[in-house]
C-alpha positions as CSV (number, residue, x, y, z in Angstrom):
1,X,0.0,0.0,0.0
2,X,1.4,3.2,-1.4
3,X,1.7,6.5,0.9
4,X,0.8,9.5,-0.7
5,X,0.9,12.9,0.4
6,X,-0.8,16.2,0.2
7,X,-0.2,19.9,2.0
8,X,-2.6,22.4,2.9
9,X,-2.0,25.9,3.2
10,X,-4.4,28.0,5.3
11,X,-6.4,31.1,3.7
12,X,-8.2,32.0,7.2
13,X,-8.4,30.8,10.6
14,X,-9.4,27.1,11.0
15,X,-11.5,25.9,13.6
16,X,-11.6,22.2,14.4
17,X,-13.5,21.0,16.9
18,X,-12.0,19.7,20.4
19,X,-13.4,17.9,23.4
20,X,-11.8,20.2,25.6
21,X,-13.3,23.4,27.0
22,X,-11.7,25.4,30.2
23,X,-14.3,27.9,31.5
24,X,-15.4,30.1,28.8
25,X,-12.3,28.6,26.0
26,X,-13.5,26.2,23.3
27,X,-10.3,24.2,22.7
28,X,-9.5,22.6,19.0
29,X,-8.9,19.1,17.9
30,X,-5.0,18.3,19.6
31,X,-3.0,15.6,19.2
32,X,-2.9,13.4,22.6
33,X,1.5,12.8,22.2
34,X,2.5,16.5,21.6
35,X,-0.9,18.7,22.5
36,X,0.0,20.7,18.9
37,X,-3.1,21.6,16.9
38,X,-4.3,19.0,14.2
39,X,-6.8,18.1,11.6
40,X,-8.6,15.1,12.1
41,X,-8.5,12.7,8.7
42,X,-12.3,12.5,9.3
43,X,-12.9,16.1,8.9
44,X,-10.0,16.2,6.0
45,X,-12.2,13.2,4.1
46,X,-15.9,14.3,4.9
47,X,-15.0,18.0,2.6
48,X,-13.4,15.9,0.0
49,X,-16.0,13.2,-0.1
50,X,-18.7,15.9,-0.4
51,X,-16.7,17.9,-2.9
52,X,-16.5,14.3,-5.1
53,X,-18.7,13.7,-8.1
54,X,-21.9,11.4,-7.0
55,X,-20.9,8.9,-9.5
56,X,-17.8,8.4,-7.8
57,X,-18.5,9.2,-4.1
58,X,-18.9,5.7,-2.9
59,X,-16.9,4.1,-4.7
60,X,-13.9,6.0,-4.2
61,X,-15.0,6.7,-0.2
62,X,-17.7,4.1,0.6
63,X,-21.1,4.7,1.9
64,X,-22.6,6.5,4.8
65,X,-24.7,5.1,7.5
66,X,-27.4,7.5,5.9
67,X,-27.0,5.6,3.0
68,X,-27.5,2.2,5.0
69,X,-30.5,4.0,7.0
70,X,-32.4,4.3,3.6
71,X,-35.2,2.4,3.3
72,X,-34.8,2.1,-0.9
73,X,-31.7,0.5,0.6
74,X,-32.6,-1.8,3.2
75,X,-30.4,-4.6,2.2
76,X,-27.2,-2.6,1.9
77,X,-23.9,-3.0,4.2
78,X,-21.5,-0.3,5.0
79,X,-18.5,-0.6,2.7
80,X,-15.2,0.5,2.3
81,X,-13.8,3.3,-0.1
82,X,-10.9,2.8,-2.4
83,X,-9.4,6.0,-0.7
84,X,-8.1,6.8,2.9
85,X,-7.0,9.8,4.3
86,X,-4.6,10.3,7.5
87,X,-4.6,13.7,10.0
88,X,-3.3,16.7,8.9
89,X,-0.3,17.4,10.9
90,X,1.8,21.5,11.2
91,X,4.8,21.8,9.3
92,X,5.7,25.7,9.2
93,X,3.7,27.7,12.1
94,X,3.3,31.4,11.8
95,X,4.4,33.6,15.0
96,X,4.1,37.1,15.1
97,X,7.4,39.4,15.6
98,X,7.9,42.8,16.7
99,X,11.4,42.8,14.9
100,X,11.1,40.8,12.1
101,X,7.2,40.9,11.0
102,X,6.3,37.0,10.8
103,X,8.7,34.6,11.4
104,X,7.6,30.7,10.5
105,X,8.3,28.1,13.1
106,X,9.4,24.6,12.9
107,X,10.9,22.2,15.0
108,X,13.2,19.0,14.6
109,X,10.7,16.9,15.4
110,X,7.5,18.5,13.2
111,X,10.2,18.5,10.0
112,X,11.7,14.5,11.0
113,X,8.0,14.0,11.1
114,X,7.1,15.1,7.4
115,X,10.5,14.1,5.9
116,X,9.5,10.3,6.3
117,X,7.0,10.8,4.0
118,X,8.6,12.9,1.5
119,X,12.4,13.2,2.4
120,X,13.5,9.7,4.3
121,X,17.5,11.0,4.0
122,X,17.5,15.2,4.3
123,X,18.7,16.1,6.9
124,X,17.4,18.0,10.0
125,X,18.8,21.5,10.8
126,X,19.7,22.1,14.5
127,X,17.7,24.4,16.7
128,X,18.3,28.0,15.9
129,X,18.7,27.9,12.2
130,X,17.0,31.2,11.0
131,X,16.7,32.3,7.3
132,X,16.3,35.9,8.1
133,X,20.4,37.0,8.8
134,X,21.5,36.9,12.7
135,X,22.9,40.7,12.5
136,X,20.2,41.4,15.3
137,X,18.0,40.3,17.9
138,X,15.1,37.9,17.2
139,X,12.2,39.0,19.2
140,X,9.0,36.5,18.7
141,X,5.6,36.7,21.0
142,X,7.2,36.2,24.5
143,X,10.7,35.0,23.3
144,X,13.9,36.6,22.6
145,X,16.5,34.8,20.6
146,X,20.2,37.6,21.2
147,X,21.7,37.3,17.5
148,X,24.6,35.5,18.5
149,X,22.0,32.2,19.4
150,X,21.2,31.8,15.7
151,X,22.3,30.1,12.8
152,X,22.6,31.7,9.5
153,X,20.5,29.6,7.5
154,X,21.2,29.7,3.7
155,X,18.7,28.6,0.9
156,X,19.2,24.7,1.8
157,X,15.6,25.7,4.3
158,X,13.7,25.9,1.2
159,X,14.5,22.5,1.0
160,X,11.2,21.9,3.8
161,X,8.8,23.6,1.2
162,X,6.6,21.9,-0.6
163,X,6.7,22.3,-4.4
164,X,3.4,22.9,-6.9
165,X,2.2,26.2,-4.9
166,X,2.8,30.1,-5.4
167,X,1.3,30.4,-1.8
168,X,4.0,29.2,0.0
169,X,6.4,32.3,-2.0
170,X,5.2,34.3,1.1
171,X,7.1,32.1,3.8
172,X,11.0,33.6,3.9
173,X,11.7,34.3,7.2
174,X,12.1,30.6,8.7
175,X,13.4,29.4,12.5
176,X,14.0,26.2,13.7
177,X,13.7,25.9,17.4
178,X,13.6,23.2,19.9
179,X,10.8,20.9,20.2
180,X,8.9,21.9,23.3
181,X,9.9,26.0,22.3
182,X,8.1,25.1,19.4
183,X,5.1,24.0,21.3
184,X,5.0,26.5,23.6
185,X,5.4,29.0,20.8
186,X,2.5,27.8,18.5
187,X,0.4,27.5,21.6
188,X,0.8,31.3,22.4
189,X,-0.1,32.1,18.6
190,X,-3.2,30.3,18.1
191,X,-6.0,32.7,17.2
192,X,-8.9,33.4,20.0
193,X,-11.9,34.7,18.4
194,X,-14.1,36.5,21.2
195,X,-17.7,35.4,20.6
196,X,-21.2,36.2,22.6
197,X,-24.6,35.3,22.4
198,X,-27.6,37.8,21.7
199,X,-31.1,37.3,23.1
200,X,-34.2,38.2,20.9
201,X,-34.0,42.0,22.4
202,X,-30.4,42.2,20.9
203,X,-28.6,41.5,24.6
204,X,-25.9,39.7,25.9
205,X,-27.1,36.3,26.7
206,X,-24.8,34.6,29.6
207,X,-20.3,35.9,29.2
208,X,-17.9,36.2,26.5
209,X,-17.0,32.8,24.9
210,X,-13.2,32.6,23.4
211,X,-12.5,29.9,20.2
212,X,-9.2,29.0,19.3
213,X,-8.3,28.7,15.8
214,X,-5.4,28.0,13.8
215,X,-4.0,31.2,12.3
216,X,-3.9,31.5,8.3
217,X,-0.5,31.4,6.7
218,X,-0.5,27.9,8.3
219,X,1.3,25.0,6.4
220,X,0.2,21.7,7.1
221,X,0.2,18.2,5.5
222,X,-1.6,15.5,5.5
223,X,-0.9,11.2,4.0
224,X,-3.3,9.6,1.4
225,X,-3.2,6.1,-0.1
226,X,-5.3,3.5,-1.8
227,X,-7.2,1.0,1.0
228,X,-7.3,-2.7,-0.8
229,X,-10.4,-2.4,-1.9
230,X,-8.9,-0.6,-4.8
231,X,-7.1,-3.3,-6.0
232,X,-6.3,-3.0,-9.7
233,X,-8.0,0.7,-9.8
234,X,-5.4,2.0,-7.1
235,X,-3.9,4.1,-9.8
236,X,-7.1,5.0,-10.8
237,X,-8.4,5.8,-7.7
238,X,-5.5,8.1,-7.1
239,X,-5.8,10.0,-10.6
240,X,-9.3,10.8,-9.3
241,X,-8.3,12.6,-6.0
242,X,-5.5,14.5,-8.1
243,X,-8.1,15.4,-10.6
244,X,-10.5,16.9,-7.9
245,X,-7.6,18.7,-5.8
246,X,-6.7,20.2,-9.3
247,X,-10.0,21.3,-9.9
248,X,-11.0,23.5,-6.9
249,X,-8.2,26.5,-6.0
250,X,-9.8,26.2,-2.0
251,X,-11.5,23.7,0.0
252,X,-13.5,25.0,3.1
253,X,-12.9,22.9,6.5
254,X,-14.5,23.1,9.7
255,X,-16.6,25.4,11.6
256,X,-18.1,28.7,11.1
257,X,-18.0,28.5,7.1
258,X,-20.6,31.6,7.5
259,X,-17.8,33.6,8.8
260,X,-15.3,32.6,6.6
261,X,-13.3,30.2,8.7
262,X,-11.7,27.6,7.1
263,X,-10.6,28.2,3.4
264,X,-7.5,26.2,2.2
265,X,-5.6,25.3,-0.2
266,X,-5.0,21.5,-1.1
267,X,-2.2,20.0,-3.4
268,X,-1.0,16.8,-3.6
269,X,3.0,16.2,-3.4
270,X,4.7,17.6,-6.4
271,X,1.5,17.5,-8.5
272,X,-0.1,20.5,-9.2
């Protein structure tokens, strides 16, 4: 079974829905190992199985309990698709900074992560590797790197971009720091939209709620393959997701797509 992969860059703020909520903060989906921000495969596939044609939907992603539930189909099983999807995963993290505008954040661990799908033998740059020049002080949200802690990072770090997008141009300034820096940092950077609720007479209803979101400018990946079901169709199966990633320049994930949240764009790995 082939691995495939395809990156998603982030047009808005992304909301995914968590199970965690402390007091009046609506958390976002996390991964359990390293508490960094994720997409869930079953959000990633539910957009792309509604964006497929109808001809192909079950066949290329199975059926639906609705689907089951139907009484025109009574005798009908769940099935399998030909196509699976894994969770979308950071690569390159935005942070704001008050001396270098944005500064994209990575760690050794995030980029050893994605290289053993793309880039099993590149090599991983130590903490502190910065793209922007060390002639002066780094200062990110709540962390100051003194210019004498970085190293000078030539264009080998475009080696950790994706190809086949013209929205990953905007990414220059790029940092490598330490894995739990890294966490901490993209913790303190994730968006909190302020939201209340409004009673008929136009009043506040109950406090302030807060939902976290993960900022645009995001780069994130996520693995695709072929399930055995495909069988002698895997390459077909695969031309067909290709095809509809090609065809649409965003995708809209998760919550609050009346406010905008959530448009992206998709490629697959070096096919675009």
């Amino acid at each position: 079974m082939r691995t495939n992969i395809a990156h998603l860059y982030l047009l808005s703020p992304l909301h995914t829905g968590g199970t965690s909520q402390e007091s009046n903060l609506v958390g976002i989906a996390r991964e359990t190992h390293t508490n960094l921000p994720y997409l869930p495969s079953s959000t990633i596939r539910g957009r792309l199985r509604a964006e497929t044609d109808s001809n192909l939907r079950n066949q290329l992603w199975g059926n639906t309990l609705e689907d089951v539930r139907n009484p025109e189909c009574a005798d009908e099983n769940l099935t399998q698709g030909q196509l699976w999807v894994g969770d979308g995963s950071i690569l390159w993290f935005p942070v704001p900074s008050l001396s270098h505008g944005v500064v994209w954040v990575t760690s050794p661990f995030l980029l050893r992560r994605w290289s053993r799908l793309t880039q099993p033998n590149v090599q991983i740059p130590e903490p502190g590797s910065f793209s922007g020049g060390n002639n002066q002080n780094l200062y990110l949200k709540d962390a100051i790197f003194k210019r004498g802690d970085l190293i000078p990072w030539g264009n080998e770090w475009k080696e950790y971009l994706p190809p086949g997008s013209t929205e990953t141009d905007i990414i220059s300034q790029a940092l490598v720091l330490t894995d739990r820096d890294c966490q901490v940092l993209v913790q303190l950077s994730l968006w909190q939209q302020v939201k209340i609720k409004l009673d008929e007479n136009k009043n506040v209803d109950g406090g302030f709620r807060y939902e976290e979101a993960i900022p645009p400018e995001t780069l994130m990946y996520f693995p695709w393959g072929t399930t055995t079901n495909a069988n002698r169709n895997a390459a077909q199966a695969q031309e067909c997701l290709k095809t509809l990633l090609r065809s649409h320049e965003t995708f809209q994930i998760g919550g609050q797509e009346s406010l905008g949240r959530g448009f992206v764009e998709i490629w697959t790995y070096n096919d675009k």
